[in-house]
Wavefront OBJ file of the C-alpha trace (Angstrom):
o trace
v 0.000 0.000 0.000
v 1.384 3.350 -0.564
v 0.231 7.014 -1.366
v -0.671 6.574 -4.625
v -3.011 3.526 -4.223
v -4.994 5.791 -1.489
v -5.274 8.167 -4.065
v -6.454 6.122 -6.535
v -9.061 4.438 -4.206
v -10.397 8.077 -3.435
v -10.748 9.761 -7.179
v -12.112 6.374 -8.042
v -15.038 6.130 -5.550
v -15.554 9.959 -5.961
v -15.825 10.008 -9.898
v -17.690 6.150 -9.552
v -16.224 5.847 -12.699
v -12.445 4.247 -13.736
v -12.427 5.735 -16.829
v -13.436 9.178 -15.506
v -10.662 8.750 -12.574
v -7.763 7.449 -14.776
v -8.572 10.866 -16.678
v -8.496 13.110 -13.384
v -5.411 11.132 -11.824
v -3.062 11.540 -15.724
v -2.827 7.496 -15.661
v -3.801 4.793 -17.819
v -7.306 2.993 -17.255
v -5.561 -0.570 -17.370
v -2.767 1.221 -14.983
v -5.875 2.157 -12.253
v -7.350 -0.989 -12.823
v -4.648 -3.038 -11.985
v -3.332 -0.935 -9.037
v -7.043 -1.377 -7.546
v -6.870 -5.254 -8.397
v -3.576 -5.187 -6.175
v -4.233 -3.882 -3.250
v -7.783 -5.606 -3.414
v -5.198 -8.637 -3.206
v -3.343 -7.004 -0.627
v -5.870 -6.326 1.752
v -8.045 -9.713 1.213
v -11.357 -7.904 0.079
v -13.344 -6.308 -2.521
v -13.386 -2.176 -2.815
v -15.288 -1.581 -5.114
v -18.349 -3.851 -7.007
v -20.531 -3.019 -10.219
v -24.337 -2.547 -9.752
v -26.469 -1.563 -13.449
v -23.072 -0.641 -14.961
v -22.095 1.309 -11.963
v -19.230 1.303 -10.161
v -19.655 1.422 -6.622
v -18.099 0.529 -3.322
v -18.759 -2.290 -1.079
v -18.936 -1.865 2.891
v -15.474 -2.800 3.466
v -14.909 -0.369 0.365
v -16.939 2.283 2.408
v -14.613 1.786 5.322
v -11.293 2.044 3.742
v -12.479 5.116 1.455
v -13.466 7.388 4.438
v -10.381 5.885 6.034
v -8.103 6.731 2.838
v -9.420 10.323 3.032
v -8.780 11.074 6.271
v -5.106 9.944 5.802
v -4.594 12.358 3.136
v -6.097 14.749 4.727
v -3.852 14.359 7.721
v -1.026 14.100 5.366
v -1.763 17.152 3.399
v -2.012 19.377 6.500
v 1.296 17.431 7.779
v 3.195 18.515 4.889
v 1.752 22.049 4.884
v 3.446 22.662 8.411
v 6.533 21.206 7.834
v 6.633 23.345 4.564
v 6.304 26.532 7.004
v 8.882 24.985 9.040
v 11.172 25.311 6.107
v 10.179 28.442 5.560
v 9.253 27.832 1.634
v 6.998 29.867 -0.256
v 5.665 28.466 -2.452
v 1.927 26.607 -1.489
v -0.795 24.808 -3.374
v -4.345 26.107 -3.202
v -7.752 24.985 -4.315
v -10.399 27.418 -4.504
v -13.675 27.845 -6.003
v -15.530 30.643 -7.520
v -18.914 30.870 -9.489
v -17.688 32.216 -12.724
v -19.894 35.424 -12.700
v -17.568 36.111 -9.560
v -14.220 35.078 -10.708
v -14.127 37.806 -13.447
v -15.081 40.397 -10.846
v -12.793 39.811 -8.076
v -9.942 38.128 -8.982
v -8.528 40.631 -10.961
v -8.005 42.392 -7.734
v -7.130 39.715 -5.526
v -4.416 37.580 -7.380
v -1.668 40.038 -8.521
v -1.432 40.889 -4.515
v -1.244 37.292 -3.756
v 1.475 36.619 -6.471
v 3.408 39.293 -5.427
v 4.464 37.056 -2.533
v 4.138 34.009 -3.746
v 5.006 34.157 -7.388
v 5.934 30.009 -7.101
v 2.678 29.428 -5.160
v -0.260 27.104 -7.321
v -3.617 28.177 -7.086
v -6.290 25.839 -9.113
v -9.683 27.483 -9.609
v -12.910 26.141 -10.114
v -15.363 28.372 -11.623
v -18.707 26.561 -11.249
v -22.278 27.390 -9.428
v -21.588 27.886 -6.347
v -24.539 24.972 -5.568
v -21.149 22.768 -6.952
v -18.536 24.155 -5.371
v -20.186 23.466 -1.651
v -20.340 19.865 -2.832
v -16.952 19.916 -3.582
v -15.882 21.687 -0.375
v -17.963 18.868 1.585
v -16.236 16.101 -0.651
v -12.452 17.923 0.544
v -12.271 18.614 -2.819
v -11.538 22.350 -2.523
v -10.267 24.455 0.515
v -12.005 27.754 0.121
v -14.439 28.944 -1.863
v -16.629 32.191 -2.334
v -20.979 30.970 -1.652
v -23.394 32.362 1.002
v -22.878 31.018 4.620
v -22.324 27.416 5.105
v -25.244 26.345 7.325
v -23.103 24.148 9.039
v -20.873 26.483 11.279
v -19.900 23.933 13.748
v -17.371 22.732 11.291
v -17.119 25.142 8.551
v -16.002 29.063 9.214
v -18.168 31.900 6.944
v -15.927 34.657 6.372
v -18.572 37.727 5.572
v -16.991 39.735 2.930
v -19.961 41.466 1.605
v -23.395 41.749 1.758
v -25.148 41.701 -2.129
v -28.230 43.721 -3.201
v -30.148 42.492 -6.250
v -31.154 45.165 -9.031
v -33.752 44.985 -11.834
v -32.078 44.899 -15.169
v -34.011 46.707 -18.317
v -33.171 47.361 -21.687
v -33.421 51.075 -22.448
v -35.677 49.640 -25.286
v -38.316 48.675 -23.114
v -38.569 51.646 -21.294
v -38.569 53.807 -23.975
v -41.932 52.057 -24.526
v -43.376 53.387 -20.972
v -43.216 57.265 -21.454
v -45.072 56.843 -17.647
v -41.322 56.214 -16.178
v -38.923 58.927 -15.468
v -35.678 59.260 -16.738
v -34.668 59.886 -12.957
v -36.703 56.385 -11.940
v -34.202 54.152 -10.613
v -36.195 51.898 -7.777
v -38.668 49.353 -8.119
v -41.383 48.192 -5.964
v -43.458 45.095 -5.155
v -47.157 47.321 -4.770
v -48.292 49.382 -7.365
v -49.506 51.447 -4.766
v -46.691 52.479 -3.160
v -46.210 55.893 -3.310
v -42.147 56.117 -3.584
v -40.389 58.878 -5.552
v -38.217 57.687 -8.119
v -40.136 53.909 -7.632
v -41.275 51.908 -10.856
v -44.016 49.174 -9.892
v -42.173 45.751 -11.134
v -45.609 44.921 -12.891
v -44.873 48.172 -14.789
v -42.713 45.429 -17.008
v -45.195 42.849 -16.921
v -45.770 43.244 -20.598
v -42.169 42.454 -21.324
v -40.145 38.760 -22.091
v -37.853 37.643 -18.909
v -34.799 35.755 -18.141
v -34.696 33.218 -15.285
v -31.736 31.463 -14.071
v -31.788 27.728 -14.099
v -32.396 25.707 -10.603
v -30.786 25.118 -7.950
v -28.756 28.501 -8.053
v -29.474 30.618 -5.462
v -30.285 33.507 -7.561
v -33.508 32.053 -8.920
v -34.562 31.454 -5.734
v -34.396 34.704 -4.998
v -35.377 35.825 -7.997
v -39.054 34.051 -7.982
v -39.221 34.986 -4.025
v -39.394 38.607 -5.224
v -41.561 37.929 -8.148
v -43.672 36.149 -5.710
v -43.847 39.145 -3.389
v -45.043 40.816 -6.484
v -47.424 38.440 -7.469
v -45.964 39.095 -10.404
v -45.312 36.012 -13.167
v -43.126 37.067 -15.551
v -43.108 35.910 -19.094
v -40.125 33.811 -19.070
v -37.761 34.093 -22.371
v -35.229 32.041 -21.684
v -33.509 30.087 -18.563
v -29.787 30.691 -18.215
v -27.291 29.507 -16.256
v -25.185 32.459 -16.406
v -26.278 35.548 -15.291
v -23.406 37.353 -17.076
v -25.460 35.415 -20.669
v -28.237 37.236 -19.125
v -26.886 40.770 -19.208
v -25.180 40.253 -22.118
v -28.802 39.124 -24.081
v -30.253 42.153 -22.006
v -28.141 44.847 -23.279
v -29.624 43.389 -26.539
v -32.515 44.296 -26.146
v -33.965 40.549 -25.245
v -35.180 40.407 -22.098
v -35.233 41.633 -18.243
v -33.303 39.456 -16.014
v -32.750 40.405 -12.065
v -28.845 40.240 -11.380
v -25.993 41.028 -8.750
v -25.993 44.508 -7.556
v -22.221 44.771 -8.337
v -23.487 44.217 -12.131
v -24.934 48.219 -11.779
v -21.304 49.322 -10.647
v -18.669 51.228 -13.080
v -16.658 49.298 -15.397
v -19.232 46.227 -14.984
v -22.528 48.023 -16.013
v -23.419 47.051 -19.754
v -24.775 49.957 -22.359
v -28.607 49.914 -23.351
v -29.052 48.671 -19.541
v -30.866 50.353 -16.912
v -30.854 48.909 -13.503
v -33.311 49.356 -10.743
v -32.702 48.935 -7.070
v -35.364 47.944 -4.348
v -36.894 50.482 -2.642
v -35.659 51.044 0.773
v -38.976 49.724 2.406
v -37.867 46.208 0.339
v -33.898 46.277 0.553
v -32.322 43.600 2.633
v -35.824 41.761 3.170
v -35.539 39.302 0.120
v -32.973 40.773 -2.222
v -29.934 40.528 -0.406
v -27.127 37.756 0.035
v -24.611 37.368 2.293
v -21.243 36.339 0.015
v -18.260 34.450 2.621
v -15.496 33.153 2.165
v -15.809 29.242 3.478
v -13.722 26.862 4.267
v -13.405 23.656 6.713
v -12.240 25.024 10.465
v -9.964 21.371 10.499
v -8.317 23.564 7.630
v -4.677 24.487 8.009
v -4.077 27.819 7.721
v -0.673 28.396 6.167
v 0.730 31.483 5.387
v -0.547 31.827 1.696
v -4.119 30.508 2.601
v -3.665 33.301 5.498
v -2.479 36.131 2.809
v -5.349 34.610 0.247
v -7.920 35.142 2.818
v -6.353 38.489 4.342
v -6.640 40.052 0.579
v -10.295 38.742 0.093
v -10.976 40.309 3.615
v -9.547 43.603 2.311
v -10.469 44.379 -1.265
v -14.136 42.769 -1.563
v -16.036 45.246 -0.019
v -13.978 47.915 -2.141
v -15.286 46.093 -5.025
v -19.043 45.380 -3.526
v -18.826 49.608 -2.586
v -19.077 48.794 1.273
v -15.267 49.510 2.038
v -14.496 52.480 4.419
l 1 2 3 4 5 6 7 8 9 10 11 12 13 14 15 16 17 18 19 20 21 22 23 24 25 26 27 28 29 30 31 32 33 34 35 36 37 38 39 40 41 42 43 44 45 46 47 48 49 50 51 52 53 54 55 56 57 58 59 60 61 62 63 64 65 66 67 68 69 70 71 72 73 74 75 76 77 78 79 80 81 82 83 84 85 86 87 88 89 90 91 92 93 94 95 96 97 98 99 100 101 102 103 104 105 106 107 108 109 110 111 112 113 114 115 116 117 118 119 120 121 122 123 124 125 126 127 128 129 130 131 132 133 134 135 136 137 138 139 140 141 142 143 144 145 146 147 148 149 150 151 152 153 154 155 156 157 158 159 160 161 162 163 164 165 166 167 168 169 170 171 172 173 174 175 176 177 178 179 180 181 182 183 184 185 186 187 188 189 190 191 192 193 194 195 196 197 198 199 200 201 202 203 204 205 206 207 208 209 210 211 212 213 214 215 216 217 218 219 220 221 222 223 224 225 226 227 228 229 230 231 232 233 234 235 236 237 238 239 240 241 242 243 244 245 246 247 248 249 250 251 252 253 254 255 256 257 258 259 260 261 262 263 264 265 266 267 268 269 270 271 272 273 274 275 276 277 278 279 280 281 282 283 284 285 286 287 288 289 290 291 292 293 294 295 296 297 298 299 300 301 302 303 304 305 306 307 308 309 310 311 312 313 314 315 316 317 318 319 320 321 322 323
């Protein structure tokens, strides 16, 4: 038994595929196959079994699995400290980010964090963020950017800002309601509400919609506001990126609610108006909490420390919360 095997054993019952983990681990299928045939020998039982084409693992597979991650999880965190022992600098990092995100806030966060550790290897994963928890929970990743964990006994939610939704309309549309002011910029669920500067949301009822695809929790909170509204919008198209949304918006295609930070300089897009809540609404149902999350049995070295520090320190610059 060695490293490797435990490895192998791991990628293997997480991708329930050989193929699919001979592709992740750079090896040969008939390489995989035989190293799990081997220590099946080894150890005097059966790992894994097939069940409808599936590969899956037996108890005693079960057993040694949880058993094999643990020991590399120990291991990694071993090697971690002796490498601040040494004093190196350069570290390996695994973080996720949905990819509406990465764009956003990396560009402000990495050059820092290569700056000090140019040799340092950071692999991202830009998926929904629905993904990337899964992949946290599976010790797949060590940080990534989502709304709180729920479990905080053993996971730690870093706050870094708190995100406002905002109505996004093509100038199009509202060129077709000579009733809104050019100075409108809220929205509100009652068309009774008697807010300056306020456009009732069923002031857009006549117009197509975008929805984001399920279980992203954007469209969530996307129908809970519609919902609020009693509003049912005329859906044009389900995405599952909200930056396809704005992009199809400034088109002229469609209405799509979206990420406050979308309504900021440099990320708004032309032939887009957006609307905020009115302050009777804000924070109720359109807003998000966005943390940075990671496992609390995570070691902490010093470029997961600096990582962290910088997302700490430039976020809410970029959200428009920083002092």
């Amino acid at each position: 038994m060695n490293w490797n095997q435990l490895q192998y054993i791991v990628t293997t019952a997480q991708e329930g595929s050989v193929t699919k983990a001979a592709a992740r681990l750079f090896i040969s299928q008939p390489s995989l196959t035989l190293s799990i045939q081997n220590l099946e020998k080894e150890l005097g039982i059966k790992i894994f079994e097939r069940s409808r084409g599936a590969l899956r693992l037996t108890h005693a597979g079960e057993l040694y699995y949880n058993w094999a991650l643990n020991t590399l999880h120990t291991r990694g965190q071993l090697e971690a400290r002796l490498g601040d022992i040494k004093e190196e600098k350069s570290y390996r990092i695994r973080l996720g980010i949905s990819p509406h995100r990465s764009g956003i806030l990396l560009p402000a966060i990495l050059p820092g964090f290569y700056a000090l550790f140019p040799s340092s290897e950071l692999f991202l994963e830009e998926r929904p963020t629905y993904q990337l928890r899964s992949m946290l929970e599976e010790e797949k990743l060590d940080l990534i950017i989502d709304v709180p964990h729920p479990d905080s006994l053993n996971y730690q939610n870093v706050l870094l800002a708190q995100e406002h939704l905002v109505l996004a309309v093509p100038e199009a549309y509202i060129k077709k309601l000579p009733e809104i002011s050019p100075e409108a910029s809220m929205i509100s669920m009652d068309p009774s509400d008697q807010v300056e500067g306020a456009v009732p949301l069923q002031a857009f009822a006549s117009f197509p919609f975008f929805m984001m695809a399920e279980p992203q929790n954007l469209a969530s909170l996307s129908r809970r506001i519609y919902e609020t509204a009693g509003f049912l919008p005329s859906t044009r198209l389900v995405c599952s990126s909200i930056t396809t949304a704005l992009d199809l918006s400034a088109k002229g295609l469609g209405i799509v609610l979206a990420p406050e930070i979308y309504s900021h300089p440099g990320f708004a897009r032309e032939g887009v108006r957006f609307f905020h809540m009115v302050p009777q609404m804000a924070g109720q149902i359109d807003m998000r909490q966005i943390c940075l999350v990671h496992r609390k049995s995570l070691y902490l070295h010093a470029g997961l420390k600096t990582l962290i520090r910088l997302f700490i320190e430039h976020v809410p610059e970029i959200y428009g919360e920083g002092t």
